[in-house]
N, C-alpha and C positions, 0 to 999 in steps of 0.2 A: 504493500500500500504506500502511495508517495506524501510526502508530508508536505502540509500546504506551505508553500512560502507566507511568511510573515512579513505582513505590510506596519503601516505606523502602528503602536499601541494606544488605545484609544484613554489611558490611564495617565495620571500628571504627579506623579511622585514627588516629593519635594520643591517644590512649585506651586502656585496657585495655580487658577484651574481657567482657563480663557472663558471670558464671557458667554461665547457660545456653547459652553460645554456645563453648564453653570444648572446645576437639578435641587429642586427641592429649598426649602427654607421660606416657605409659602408667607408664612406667620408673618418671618421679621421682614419677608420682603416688602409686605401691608404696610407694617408699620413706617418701614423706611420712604415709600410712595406718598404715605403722608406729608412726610419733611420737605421732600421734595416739590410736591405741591406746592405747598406752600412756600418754599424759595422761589419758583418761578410764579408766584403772583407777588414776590417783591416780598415778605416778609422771615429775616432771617432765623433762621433754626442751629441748633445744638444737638448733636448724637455721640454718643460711648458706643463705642460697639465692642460689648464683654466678652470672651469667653478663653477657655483654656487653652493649651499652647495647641496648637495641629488639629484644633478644633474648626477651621474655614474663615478663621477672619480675614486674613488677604483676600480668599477668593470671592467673600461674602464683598471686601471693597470693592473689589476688583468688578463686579456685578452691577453696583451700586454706581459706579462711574458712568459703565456702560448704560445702563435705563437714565441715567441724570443727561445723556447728550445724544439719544437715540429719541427717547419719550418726552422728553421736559427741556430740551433746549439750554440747558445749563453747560458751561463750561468745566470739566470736571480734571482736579489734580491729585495724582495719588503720587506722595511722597513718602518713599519708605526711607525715614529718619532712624532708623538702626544704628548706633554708633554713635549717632550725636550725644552730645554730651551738653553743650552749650546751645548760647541763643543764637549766636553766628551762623553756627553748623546746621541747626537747623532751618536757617533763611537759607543758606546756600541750598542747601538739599532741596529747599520748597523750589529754589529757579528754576535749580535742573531739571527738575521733575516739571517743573511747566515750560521748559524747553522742549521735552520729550513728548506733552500730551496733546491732544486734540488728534488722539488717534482716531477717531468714530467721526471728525469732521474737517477732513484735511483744507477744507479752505479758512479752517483759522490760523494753518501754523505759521502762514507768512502774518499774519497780523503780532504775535503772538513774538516772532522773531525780531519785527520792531521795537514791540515796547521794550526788548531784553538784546537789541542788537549790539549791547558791550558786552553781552557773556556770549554772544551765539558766534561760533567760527565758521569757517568753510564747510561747505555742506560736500557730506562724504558719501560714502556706500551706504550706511547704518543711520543714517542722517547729519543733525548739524553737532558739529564738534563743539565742548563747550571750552571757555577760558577759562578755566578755572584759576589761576595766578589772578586775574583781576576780581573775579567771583569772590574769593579768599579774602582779598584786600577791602571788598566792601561787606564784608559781612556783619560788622558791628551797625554800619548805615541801614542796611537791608534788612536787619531785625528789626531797627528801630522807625521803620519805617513798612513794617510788614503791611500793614492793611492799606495804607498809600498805594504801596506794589501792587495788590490784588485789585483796589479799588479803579486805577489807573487800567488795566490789565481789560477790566469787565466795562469801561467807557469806551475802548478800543472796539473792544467783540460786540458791541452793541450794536455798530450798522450788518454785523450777518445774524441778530435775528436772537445773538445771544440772552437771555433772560436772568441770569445768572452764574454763580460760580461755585462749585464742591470741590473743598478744599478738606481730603484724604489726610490723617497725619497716621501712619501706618509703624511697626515696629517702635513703639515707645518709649520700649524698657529701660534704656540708658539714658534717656533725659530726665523722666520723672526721676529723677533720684535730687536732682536739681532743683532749689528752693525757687530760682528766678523763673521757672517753667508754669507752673501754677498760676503765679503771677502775672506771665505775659499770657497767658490763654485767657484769666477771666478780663483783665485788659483789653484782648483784644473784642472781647463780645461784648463788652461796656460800651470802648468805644465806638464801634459800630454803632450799638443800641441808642446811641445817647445823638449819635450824627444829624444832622439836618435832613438828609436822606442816606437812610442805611443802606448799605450794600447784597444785594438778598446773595447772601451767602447761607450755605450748608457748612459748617465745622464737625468735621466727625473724627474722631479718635478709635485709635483700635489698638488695644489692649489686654490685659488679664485685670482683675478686680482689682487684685494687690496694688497695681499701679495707680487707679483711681482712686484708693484708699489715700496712697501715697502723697499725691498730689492734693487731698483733702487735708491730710496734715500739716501739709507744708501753709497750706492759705485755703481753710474752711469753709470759704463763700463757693469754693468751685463745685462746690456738691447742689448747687443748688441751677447750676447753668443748664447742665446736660439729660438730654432724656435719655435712656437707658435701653437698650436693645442686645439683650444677650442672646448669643448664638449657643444654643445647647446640644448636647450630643443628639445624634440621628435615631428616631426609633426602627423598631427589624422590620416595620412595614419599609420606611423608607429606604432603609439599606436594600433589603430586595430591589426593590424597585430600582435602584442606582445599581446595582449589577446589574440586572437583567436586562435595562436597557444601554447600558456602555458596550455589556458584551456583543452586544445586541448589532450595536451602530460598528461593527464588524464582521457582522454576523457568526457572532460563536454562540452557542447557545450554553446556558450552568444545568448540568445533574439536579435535581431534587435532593440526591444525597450530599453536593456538594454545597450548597446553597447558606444550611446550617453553621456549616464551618467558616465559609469568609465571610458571614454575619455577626458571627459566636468571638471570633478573635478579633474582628474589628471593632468592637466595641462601641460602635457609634463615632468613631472619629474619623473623618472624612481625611485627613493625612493618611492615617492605616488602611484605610479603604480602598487609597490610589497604590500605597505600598504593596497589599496583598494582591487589590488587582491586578495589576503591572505584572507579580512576581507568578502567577497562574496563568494570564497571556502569553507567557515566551514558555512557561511547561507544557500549555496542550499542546498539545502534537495532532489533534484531528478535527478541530471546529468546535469541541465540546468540553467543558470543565466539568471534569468527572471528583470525585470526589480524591483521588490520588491527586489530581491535582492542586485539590486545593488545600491538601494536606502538606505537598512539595511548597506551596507557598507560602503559608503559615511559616515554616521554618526561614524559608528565606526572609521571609519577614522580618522575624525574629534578629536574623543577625541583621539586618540593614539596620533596622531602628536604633540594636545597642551598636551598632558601628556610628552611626552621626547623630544619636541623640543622647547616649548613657555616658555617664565618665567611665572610665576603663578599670579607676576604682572599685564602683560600686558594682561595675559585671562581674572585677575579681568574686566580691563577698558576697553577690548572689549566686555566685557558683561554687562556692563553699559547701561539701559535703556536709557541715556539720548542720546548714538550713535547708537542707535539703526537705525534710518531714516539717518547715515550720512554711513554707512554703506551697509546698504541698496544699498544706492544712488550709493558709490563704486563699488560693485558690479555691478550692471546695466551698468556702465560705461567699463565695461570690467577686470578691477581688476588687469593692467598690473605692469609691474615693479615700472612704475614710474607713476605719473601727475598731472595733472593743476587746481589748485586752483578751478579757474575760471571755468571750467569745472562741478567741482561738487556744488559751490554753484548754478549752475542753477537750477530754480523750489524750491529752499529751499525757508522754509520763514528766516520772522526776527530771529524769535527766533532760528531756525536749523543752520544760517547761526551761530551765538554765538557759539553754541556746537560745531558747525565746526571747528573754531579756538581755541576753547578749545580742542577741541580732537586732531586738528594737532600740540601744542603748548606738551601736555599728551603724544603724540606718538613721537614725537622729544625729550623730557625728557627721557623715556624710553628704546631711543635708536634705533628705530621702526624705525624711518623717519629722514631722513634729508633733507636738501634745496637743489635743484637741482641748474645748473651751468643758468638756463633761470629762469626770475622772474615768483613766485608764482609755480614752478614745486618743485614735492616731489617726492622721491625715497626711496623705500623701502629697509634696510640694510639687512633685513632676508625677503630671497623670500619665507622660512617655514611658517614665520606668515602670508605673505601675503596669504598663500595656505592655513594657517588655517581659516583666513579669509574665502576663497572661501569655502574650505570642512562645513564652519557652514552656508552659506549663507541660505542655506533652513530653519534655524529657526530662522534666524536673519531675511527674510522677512516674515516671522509668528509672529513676535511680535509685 
């Protein structure tokens, strides 16, 4: 029997997921159509968009771009500020990223290259090359003139019909740690608010909770800006539904008995979901994901996630023979975010319960777990290890 050549994978592994590829998230997408609305009738909006790490917030902005300059005529910027640290860093970040955007409507970007024709260079293969030497040098002016910039930006796009502007602040982690951060955000929706004519801008952030928290401590009023829109994990209707038609849209069809499995180990995180699918696409070998295959991919799984998401650390001491049966034991219990002590020393003995509190003592060191707000509850800081967790469990009950 000849084996079919494989074409593109219709799966986006580490990556966001292109707009057109974009399933599910009914709920927040309502809510977010809202904001929207109401930016292009001219009245500005504020969104968080919460959720945990490889849970779809890129791909959720990334979506939210696209319906903001498809549907609503808004000019839409997503800058992934990763790294930023300062307020500089992240005016620069916002240029380039609006060097790069109006992908959905190329007759803004010569407008667009105007207002920003001191950072934009020769236009190349990949597009326009940015200055970054002089980008750099005004980065202190460019913060300090953030909504100037954006405001200037959206008087330009206005003769092609523009209504608007969404302005994406993407990968957040390293700035909120930053006290001036807090500050320049509710600043910037003040001054807006307070203008003669506001600018109908969307502000949407995307983040984990912690981060929001974070930035409420630094300057308390900020809790009070943003409407909240959390992206939560996927229920097994929806995960079916996301295999069956991805496999689909290449025509492979999933097993019945396969089905369960890259449901059951993806946990509802749409990271792991492209992970597994991905790693079950290059195993079939005949049109059809059989249930070996999606057992083949689970494993691969497994090591890709601890390869670029786990410390090398904590894969050593979860692959410790001596947690092996506390692990286990985890597992069986369901493997959720968080839980109780108490819970899993039942059925241990003397000796398992020791390694218990060694390994919960090891994974609080490491950073893995911390103490929940009820006695003897533990929560896990990275839902990835936890999922590493789950993606190894088939050999960690073989041992």
């Amino acid at each position: 029997m000849s084996v079919p050549t494989k074409g593109k994978s219709p799966f986006y592994p580490g990556q966001p997921v292109p707009a057109e590829f974009f399933v599910g998230r009914e709920d927040e997408i309502e809510r977010i159509k809202r904001a929207l609305t109401q930016v292009s009738a001219g009245k500005p909006q504020a969104v968080y968009v919460s959720g945990e790490y490889g849970i779809g917030k890129s791909s959720f902005a990334g979506y939210v771009r696209f319906l903001a300059e498809k549907q609503y005529g808004l000019f839409g910027i997503h800058a992934l500020i990763g790294g930023a640290s300062t307020l500089e860093e992240v005016a620069t970040k916002t240029v380039e990223a609006i060097l790069s955007a109006g992908a959905f409507n190329p007759t803004w970007t010569e407008k667009v290259r105007n207002v920003l024709a001191k950072y934009a260079g020769e236009q190349s293969l990949f597009g326009f090359n940015v200055n970054l030497e002089a980008l750099k040098a005004d980065g202190p002016s460019l913060s300090q003139g953030y909504l100037s910039l954006l405001r200037d930006l959206y008087q330009r796009l206005q003769d092609q019909g523009t209504k608007g502007i969404v302005l994406i602040l993407d990968e957040i982690n390293g700035i909120t740690g930053n006290p001036r951060f807090a500050h320049f955000i509710k600043g910037l929706v003040d001054e807006n608010a307070l203008s003669r004519t506001p600018l109908p801008l969307l502000l949407m952030l995307c983040g984990v909770e912690e981060r929001r928290s974070e930035m409420i401590r630094h300057h308390p009023p900020i809790e009070r800006i943003f409407d909240i829109a959390e992206i939560r994990t996927m229920n097994n209707g929806d995960m079916r539904d996301f295999f069956r038609s991805t496999f689909g849209s290449v025509e492979i069809a999933v097993d019945e008995d396969a089905m369960p499995i890259l449901t059951h180990y993806s946990a509802g995180f749409p990271k792991i979901m492209h992970i597994i699918g991905d790693a079950a696409f290059w195993a079939d070998k005949d049109g059809k994901i059989s249930e070996a295959d999606a057992v083949q991919a689970v494993f691969v799984a497994a090591q890709d996630v601890g390869r670029k998401f786990v410390d090398q650390q904590v894969i050593t001491a979860l692959r410790s023979k001596d947690y092996r049966s506390t692990l286990a034991k985890l597992v069986k219990t369901g493997l959720t975010s968080s839980f109780q002590k108490s819970e899993i020393v039942k059925g241990l003995t003397e000796t398992e319960r020791k390694k218990f509190s060694n390994f919960l003592q090891k994974m609080k060191k490491l950073k893995v777990l911390r103490a929940g707000d009820q006695m003897g509850e533990y929560i896990f800081n990275s839902q990835l290890v936890r999922l590493y967790i789950l993606l190894n469990s088939a050999t960690i009950s073989k041992g």
